[in-house]
LUMGUZA-104312 format. One record per atom (N, C-alpha, C, CB): atom name; x negated, y negated, z negated. Coordinates in pm, 1 decimal. Glycine has a CB too. Layout:
N
@atomo: CA; c1: X; c2: Y; c3: Z;
...
***
This chain:
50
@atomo: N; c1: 100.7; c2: 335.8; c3: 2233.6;
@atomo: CA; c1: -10.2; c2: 254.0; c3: 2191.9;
@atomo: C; c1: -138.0; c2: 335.4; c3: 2208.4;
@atomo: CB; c1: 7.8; c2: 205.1; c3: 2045.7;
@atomo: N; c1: -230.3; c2: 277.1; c3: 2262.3;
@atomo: CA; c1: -375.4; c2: 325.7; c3: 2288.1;
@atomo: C; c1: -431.0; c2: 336.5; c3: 2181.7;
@atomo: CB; c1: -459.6; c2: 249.2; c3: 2366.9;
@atomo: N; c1: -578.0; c2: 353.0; c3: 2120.9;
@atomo: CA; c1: -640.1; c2: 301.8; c3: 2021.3;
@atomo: C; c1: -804.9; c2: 318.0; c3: 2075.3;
@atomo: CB; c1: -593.0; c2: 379.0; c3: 1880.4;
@atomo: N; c1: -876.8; c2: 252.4; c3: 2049.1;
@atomo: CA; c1: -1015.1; c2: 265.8; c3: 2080.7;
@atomo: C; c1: -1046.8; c2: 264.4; c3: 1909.4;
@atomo: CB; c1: -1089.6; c2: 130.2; c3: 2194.7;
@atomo: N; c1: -1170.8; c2: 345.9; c3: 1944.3;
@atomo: CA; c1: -1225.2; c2: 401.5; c3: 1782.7;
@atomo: C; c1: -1373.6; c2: 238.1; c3: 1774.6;
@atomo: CB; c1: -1332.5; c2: 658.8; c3: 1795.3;
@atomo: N; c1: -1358.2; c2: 144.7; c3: 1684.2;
@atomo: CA; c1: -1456.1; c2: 56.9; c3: 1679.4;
@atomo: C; c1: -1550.7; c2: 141.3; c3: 1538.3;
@atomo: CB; c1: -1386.0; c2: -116.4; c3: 1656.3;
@atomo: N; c1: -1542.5; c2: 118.4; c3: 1488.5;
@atomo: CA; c1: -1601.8; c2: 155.4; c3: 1366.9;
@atomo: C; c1: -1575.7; c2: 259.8; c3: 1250.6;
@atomo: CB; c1: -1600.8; c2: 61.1; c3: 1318.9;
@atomo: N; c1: -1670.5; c2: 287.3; c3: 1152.2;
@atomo: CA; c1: -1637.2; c2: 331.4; c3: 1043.7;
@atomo: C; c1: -1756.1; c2: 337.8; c3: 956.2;
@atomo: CB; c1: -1572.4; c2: 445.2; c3: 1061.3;
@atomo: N; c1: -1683.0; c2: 384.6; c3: 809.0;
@atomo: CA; c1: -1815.8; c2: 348.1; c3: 729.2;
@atomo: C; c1: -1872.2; c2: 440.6; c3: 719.7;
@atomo: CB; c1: -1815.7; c2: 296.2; c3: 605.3;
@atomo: N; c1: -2034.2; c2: 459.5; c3: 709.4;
@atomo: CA; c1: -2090.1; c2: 545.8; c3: 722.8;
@atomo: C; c1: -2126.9; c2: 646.9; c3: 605.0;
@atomo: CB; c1: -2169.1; c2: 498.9; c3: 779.7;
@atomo: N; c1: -2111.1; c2: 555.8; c3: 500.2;
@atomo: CA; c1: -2128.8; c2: 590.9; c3: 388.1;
@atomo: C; c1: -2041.1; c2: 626.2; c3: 306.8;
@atomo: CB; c1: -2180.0; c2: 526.0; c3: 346.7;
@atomo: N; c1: -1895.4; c2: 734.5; c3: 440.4;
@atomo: CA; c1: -1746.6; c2: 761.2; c3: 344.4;
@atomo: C; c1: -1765.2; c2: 871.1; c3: 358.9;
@atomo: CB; c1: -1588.3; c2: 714.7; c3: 380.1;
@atomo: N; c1: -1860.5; c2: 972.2; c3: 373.8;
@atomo: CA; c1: -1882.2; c2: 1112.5; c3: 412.0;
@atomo: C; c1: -1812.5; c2: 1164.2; c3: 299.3;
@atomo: CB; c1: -2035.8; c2: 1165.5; c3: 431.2;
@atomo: N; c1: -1671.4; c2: 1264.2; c3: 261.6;
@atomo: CA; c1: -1611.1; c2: 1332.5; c3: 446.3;
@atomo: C; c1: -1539.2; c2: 1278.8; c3: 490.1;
@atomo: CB; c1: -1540.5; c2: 1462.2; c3: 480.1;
@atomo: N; c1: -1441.6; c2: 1158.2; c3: 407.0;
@atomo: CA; c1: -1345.3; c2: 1114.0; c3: 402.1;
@atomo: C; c1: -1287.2; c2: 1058.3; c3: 546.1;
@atomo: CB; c1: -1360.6; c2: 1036.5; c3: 305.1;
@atomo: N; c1: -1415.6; c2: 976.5; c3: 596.4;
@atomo: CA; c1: -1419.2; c2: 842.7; c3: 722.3;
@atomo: C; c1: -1357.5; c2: 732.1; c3: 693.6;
@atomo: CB; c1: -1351.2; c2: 871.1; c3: 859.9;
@atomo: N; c1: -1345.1; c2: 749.1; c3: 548.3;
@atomo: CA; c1: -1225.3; c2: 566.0; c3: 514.8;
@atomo: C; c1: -1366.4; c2: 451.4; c3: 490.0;
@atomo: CB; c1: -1076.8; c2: 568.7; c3: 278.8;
@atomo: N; c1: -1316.5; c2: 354.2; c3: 543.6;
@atomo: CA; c1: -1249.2; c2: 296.3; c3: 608.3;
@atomo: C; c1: -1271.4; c2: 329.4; c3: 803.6;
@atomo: CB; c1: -1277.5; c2: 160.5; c3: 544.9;
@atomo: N; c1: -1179.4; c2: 316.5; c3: 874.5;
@atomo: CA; c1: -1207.8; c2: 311.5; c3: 1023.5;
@atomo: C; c1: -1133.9; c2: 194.9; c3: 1088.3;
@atomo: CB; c1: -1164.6; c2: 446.6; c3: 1094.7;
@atomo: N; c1: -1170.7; c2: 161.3; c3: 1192.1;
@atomo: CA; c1: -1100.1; c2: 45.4; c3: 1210.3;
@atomo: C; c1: -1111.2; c2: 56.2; c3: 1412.3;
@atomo: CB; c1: -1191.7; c2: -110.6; c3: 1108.3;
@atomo: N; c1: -1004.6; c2: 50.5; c3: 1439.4;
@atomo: CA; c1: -960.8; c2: 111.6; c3: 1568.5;
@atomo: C; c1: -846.8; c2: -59.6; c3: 1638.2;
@atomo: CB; c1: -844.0; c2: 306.9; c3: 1519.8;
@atomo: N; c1: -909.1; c2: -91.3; c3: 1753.7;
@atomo: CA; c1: -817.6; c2: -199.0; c3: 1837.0;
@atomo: C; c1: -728.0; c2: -77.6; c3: 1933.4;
@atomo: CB; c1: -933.7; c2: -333.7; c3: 1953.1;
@atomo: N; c1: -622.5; c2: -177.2; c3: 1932.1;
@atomo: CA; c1: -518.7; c2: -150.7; c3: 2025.0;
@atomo: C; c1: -534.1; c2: -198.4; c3: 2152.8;
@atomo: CB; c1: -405.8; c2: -195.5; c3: 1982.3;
@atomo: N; c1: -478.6; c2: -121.3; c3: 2266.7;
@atomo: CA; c1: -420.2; c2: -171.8; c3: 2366.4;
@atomo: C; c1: -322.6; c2: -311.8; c3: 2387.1;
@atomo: CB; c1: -364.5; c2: -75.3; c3: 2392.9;
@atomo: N; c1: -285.6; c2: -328.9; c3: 2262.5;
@atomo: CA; c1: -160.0; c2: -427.2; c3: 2268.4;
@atomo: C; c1: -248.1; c2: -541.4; c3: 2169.2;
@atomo: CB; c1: 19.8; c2: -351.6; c3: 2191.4;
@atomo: N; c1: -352.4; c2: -553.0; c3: 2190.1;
@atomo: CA; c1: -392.8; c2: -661.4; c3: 2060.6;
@atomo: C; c1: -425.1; c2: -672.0; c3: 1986.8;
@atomo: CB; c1: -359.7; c2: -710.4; c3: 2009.0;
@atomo: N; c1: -373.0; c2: -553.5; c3: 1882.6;
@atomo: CA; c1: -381.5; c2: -561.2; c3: 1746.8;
@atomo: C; c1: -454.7; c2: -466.5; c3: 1707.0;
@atomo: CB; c1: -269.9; c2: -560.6; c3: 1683.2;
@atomo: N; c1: -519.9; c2: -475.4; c3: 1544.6;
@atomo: CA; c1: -584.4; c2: -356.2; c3: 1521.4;
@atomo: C; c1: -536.8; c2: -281.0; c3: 1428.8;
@atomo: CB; c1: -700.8; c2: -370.4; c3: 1497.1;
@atomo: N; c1: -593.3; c2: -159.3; c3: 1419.2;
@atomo: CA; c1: -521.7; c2: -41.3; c3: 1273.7;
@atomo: C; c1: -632.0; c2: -5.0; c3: 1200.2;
@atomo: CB; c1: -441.2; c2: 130.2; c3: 1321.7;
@atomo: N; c1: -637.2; c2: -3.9; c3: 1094.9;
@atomo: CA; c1: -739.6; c2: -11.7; c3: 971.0;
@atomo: C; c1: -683.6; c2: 80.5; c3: 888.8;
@atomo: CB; c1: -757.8; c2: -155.4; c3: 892.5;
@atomo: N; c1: -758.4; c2: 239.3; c3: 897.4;
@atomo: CA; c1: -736.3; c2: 337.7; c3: 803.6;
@atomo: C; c1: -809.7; c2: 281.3; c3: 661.1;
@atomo: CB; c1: -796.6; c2: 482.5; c3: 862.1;
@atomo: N; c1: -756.1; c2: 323.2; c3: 593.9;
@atomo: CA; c1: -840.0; c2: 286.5; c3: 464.6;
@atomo: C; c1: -734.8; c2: 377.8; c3: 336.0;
@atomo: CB; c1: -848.2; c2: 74.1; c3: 438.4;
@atomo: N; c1: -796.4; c2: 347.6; c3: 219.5;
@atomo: CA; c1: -778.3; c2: 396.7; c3: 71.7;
@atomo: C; c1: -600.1; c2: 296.3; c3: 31.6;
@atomo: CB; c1: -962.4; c2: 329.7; c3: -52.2;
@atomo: N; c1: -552.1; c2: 418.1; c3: -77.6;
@atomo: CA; c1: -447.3; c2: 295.1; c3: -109.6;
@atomo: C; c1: -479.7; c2: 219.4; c3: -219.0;
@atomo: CB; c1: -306.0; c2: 339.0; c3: -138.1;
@atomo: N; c1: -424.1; c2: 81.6; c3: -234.2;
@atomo: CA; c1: -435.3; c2: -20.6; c3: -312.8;
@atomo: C; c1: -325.2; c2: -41.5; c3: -375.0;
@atomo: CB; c1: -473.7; c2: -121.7; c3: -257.0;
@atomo: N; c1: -352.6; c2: 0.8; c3: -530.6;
@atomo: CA; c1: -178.8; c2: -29.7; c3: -628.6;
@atomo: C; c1: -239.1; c2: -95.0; c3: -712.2;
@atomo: CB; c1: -69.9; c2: 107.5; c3: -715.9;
@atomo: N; c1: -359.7; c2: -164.3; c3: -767.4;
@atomo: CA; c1: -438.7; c2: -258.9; c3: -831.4;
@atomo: C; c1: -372.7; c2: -370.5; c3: -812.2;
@atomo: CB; c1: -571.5; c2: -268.2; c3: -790.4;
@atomo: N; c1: -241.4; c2: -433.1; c3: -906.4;
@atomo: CA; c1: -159.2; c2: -598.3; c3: -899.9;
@atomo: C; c1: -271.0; c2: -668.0; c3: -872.0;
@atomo: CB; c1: -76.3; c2: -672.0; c3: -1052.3;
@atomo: N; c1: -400.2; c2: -708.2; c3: -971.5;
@atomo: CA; c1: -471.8; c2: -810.5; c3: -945.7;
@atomo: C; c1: -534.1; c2: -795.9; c3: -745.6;
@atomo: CB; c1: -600.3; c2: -802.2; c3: -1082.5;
@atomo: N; c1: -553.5; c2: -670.3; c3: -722.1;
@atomo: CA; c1: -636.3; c2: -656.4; c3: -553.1;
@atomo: C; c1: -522.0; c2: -682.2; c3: -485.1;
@atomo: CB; c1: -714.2; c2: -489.3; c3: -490.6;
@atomo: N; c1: -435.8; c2: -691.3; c3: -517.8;
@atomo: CA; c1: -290.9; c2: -675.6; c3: -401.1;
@atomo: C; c1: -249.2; c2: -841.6; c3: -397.5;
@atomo: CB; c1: -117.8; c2: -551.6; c3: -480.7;
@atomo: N; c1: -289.1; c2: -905.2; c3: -529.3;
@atomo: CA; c1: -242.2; c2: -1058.3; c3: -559.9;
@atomo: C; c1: -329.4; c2: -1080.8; c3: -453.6;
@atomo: CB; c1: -267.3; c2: -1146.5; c3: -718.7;
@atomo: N; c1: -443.8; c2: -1081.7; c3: -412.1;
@atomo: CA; c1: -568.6; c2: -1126.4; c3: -309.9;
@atomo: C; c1: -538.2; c2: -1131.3; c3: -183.7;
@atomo: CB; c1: -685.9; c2: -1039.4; c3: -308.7;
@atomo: N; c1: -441.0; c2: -1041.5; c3: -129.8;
@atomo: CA; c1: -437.4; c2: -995.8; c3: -19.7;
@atomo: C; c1: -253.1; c2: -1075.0; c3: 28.2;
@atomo: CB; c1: -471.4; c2: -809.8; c3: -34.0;
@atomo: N; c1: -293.5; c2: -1094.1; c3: 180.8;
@atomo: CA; c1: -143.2; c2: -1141.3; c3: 220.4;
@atomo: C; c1: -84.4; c2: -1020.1; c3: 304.2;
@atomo: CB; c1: -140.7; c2: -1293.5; c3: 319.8;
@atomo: N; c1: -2.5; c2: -867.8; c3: 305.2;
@atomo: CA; c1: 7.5; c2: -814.9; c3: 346.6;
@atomo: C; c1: 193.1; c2: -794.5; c3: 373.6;
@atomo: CB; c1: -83.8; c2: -752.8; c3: 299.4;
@atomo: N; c1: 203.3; c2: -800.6; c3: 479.4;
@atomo: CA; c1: 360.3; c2: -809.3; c3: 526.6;
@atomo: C; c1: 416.2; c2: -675.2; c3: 521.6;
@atomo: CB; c1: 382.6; c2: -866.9; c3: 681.6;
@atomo: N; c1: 527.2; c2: -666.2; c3: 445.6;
@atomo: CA; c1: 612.9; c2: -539.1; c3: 428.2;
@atomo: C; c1: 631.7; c2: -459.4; c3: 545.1;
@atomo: CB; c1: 746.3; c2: -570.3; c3: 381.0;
@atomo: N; c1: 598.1; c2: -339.8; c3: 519.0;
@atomo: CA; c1: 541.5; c2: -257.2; c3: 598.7;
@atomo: C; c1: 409.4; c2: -211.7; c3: 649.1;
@atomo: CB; c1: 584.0; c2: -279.5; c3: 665.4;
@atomo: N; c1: 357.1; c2: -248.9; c3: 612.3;
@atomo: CA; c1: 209.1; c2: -257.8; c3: 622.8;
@atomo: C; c1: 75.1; c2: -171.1; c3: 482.9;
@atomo: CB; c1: 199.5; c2: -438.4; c3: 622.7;
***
């Protein structure tokens, strides 16, 4: 899998979270922070593994 670098926030100095990078194949990959907050996770539709 390829990745091209699209973005990031500028304002994560040193961290670079969030970044957000497209694939060769379509899809994209989104570095970011983890989320164990039940109520932020109820919000979100995220498929096992992910």
């Amino acid at each position: 899998m390829r990745l091209t670098f699209i973005a990031k926030d500028p304002g994560s100095n040193p961290t670079g979270s969030p970044t957000l990078y497209r694939t060769d194949r379509g899809s994209w990959v989104v570095q970011g922070w983890v989320i164990d907050d039940p109520a932020t996770l109820a919000q979100m539709d995220i498929p096992a593994g992910e």
